[in-house]
C-alpha positions as CSV (number, residue, x, y, z in Angstrom):
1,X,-21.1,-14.8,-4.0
2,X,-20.9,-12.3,-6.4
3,X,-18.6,-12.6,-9.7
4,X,-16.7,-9.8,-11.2
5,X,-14.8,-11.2,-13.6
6,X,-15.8,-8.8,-16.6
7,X,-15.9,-5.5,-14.5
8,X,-11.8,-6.6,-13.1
9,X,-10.6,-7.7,-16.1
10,X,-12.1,-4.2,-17.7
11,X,-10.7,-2.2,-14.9
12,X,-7.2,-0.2,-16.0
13,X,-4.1,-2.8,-14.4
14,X,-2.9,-1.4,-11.3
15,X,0.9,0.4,-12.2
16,X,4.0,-1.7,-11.5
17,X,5.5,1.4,-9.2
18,X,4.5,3.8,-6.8
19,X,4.4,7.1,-8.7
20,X,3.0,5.5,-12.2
21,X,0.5,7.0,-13.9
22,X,-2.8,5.7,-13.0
23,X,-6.6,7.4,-13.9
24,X,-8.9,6.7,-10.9
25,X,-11.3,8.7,-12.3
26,X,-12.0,6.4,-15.7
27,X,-12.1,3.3,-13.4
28,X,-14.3,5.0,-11.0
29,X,-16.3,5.4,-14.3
30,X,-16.3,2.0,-15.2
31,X,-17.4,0.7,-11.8
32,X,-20.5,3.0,-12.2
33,X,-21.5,1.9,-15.7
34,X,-21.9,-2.1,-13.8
35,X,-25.1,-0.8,-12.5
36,X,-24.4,-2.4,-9.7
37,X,-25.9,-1.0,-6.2
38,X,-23.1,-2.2,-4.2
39,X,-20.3,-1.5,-6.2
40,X,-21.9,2.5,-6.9
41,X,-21.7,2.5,-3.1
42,X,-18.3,1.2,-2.7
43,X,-17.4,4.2,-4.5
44,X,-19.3,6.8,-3.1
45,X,-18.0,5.8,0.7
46,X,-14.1,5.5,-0.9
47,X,-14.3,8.6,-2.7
48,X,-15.4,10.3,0.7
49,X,-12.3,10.5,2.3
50,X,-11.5,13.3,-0.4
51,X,-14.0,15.2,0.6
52,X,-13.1,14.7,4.1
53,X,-9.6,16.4,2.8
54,X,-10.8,18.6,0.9
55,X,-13.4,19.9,3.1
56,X,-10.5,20.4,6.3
57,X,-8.1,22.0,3.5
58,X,-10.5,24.5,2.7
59,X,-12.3,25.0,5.6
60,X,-10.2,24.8,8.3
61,X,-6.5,25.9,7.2
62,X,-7.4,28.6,4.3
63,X,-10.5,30.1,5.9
64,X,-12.7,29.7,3.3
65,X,-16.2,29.2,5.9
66,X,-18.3,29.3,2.6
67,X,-16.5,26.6,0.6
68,X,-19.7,24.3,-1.2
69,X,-19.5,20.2,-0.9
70,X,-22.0,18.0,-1.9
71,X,-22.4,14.5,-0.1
72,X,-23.1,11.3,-1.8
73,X,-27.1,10.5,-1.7
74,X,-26.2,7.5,-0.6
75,X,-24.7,8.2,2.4
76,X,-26.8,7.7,5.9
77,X,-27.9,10.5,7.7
78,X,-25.8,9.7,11.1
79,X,-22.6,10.3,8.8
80,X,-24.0,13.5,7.4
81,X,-24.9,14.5,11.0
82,X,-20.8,14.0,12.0
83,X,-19.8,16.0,9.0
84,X,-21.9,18.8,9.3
85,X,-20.7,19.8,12.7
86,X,-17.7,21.5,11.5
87,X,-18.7,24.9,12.7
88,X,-19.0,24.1,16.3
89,X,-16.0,22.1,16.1
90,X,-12.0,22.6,16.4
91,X,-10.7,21.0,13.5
92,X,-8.9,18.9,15.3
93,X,-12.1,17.1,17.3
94,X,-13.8,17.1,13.6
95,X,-11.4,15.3,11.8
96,X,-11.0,12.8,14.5
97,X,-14.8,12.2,15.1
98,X,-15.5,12.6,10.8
99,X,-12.5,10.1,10.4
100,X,-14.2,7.5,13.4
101,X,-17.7,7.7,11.7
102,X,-16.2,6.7,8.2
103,X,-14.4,3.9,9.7
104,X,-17.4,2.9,11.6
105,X,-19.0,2.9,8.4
106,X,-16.9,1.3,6.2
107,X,-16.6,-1.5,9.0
108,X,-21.1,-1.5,8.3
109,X,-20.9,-1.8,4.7
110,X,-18.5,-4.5,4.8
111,X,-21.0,-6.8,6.4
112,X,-23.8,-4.9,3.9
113,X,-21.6,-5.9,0.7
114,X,-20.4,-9.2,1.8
115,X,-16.7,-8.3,1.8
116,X,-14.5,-8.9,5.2
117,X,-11.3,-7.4,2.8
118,X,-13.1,-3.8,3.7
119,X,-14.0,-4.9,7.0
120,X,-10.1,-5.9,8.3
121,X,-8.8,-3.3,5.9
122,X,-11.0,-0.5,7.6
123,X,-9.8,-2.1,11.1
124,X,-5.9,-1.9,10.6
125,X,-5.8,1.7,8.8
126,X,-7.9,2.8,11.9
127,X,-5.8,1.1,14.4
128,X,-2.7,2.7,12.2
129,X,-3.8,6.4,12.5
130,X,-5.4,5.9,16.3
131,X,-1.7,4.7,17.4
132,X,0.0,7.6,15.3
133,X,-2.2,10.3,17.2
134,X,-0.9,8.5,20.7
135,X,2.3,8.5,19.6
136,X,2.4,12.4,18.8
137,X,0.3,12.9,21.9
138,X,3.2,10.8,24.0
139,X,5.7,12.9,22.2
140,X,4.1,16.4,23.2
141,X,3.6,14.9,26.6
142,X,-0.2,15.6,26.7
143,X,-2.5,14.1,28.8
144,X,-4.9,11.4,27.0
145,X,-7.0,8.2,27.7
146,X,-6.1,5.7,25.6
147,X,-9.7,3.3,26.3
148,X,-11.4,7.0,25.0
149,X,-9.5,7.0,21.7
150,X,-9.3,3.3,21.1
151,X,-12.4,2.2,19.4
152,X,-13.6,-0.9,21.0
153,X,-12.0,-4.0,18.4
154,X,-8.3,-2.4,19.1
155,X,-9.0,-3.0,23.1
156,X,-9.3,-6.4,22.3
157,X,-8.2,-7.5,19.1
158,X,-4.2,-8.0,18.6
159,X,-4.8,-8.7,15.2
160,X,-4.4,-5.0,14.3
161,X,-1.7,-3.8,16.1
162,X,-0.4,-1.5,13.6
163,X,2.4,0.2,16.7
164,X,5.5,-1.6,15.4
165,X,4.9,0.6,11.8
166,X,5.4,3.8,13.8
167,X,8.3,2.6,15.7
168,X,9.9,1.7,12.4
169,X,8.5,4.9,10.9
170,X,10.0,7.1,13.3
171,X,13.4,5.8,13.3
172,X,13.6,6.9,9.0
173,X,15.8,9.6,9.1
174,X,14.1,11.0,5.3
175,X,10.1,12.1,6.2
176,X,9.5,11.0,2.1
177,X,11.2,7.2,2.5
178,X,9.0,6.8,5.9
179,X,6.0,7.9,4.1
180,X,6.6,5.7,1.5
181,X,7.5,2.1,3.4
182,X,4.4,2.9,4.8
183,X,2.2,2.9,2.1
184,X,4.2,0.0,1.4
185,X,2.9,-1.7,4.2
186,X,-0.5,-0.8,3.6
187,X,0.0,-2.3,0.0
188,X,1.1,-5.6,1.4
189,X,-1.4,-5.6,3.9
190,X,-4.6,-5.4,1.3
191,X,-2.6,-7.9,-1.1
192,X,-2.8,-10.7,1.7
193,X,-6.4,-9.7,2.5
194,X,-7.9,-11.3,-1.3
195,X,-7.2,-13.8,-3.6
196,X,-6.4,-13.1,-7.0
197,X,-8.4,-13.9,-10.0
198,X,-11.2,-15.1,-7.5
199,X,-13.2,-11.9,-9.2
200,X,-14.8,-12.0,-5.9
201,X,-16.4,-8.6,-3.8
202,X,-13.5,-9.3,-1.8
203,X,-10.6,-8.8,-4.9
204,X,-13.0,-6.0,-6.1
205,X,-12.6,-3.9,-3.2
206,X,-8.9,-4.7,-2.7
207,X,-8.2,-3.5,-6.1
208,X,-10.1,-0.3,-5.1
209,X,-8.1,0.0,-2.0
210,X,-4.5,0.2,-4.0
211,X,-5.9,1.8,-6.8
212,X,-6.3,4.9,-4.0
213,X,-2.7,4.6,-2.7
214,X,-1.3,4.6,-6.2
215,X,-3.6,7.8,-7.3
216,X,-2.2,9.6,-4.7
217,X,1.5,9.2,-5.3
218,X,0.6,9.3,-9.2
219,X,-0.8,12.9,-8.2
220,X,2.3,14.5,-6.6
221,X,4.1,17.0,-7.7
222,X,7.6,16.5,-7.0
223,X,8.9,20.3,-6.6
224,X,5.5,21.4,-4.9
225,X,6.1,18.3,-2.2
226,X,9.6,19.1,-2.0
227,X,9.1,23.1,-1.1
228,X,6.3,22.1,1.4
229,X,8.5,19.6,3.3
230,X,11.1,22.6,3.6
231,X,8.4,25.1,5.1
232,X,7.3,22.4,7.2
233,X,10.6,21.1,9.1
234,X,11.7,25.0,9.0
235,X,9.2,25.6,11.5
């Protein structure tokens, strides 16, 4: 079992509160000066759900067909193959198929790196956002098959049913406080995943996990979020 007691103890302290400042980028840049294979890939798959955004930001909602991206190396060429068919695709069937190929691989590197923290973590975010897109498909009262959307573990594993946090989510009258207990509840779901101070692969990766959720909220701009919600629940 690997033992990353050094590299954790190095790593900047995750911030008491959502909205702290955190740097992702300088731990992202102490996690590659380990030189350690599996941790370098850790990153690279983590840091491609940016790209992901990114990519459908530019591509898709301001037009811009010539934006550049450049995939990790590291990546395998059936994930690359999903991503690069964004030009024969809707965005909506992209981002559902480029979103199922990066669970599906993070699910695969789990078992690679010797960490089931990614492996369950990768399951109940998936099972959270496949339930959301029922939900808003119930709500619009479109046709769907739920066996087609459902990846295979969520037609017979209860473990990650994740359709109580919507329930709860859509009864929050304020979009920001839903958004938030949410991310709550993916906090306290990586927390029970690893034990602390076991400097384990499994602690390692849960530390990367938050680390993301707490960037993001450490990134907003208050005023910025504030005017989009307006625009948004104007329409």
């Amino acid at each position: 079992m690997a033992n990353f007691e050094y590299l954790l103890t190095l790593l900047p302290s995750l911030p008491a509160n959502l909205g702290d400042k955190v740097s992702i980028d300088e731990a992202y840049r102490l996690l590659k000066t380990e030189n350690n294979a599996k941790v370098d890939y850790l990153v690279d798959i983590l840091s491609v759900e940016d790209l992901i955004k990114d990519f459908a930001l530019q591509y898709y909602v301001l037009g811009n067909k010539s934006y550049e991206f450049e995939l990790p190396e590291s990546l395998p060429d059936n994930f690359k193959e999903v991503f690069n068919t964004f030009a024969e695709k809707s965005e909506a069937n992209w981002t559902t198929d480029i979103y199922a190929s990066w669970f599906d691989l993070l699910i695969d590197t789990s078992r690679n790196v010797g960490s089931s923290t990614l492996a369950k973590w990768a399951k109940w975010e998936y099972s959270l956002r496949i339930n959301f897109m029922i939900d808003r498909l119930k709500k619009a009262d479109l046709e769907y098959d739920e066996n087609e959307l459902k990846p295979e573990f969520m037609l017979y594993d209860c473990e990650y049913d994740t359709y109580s946090l919507i329930e709860s989510y859509r009864k929050c009258s304020e979009p920001m406080k839903a958004e938030r207990a949410l991310d709550d509840s993916r906090l306290e779901f990586i927390r029970s995943l690893a034990t602390n101070y076991s400097f384990s692969t499994d602690e390692l990766v849960a530390y990367m996990l938050e680390l993301r959720i707490y960037e993001r909220y450490a990134r907003l701009d208050p005023e910025k979020g504030r005017k989009i919600l307006q625009e948004v629940t104007a329409l």
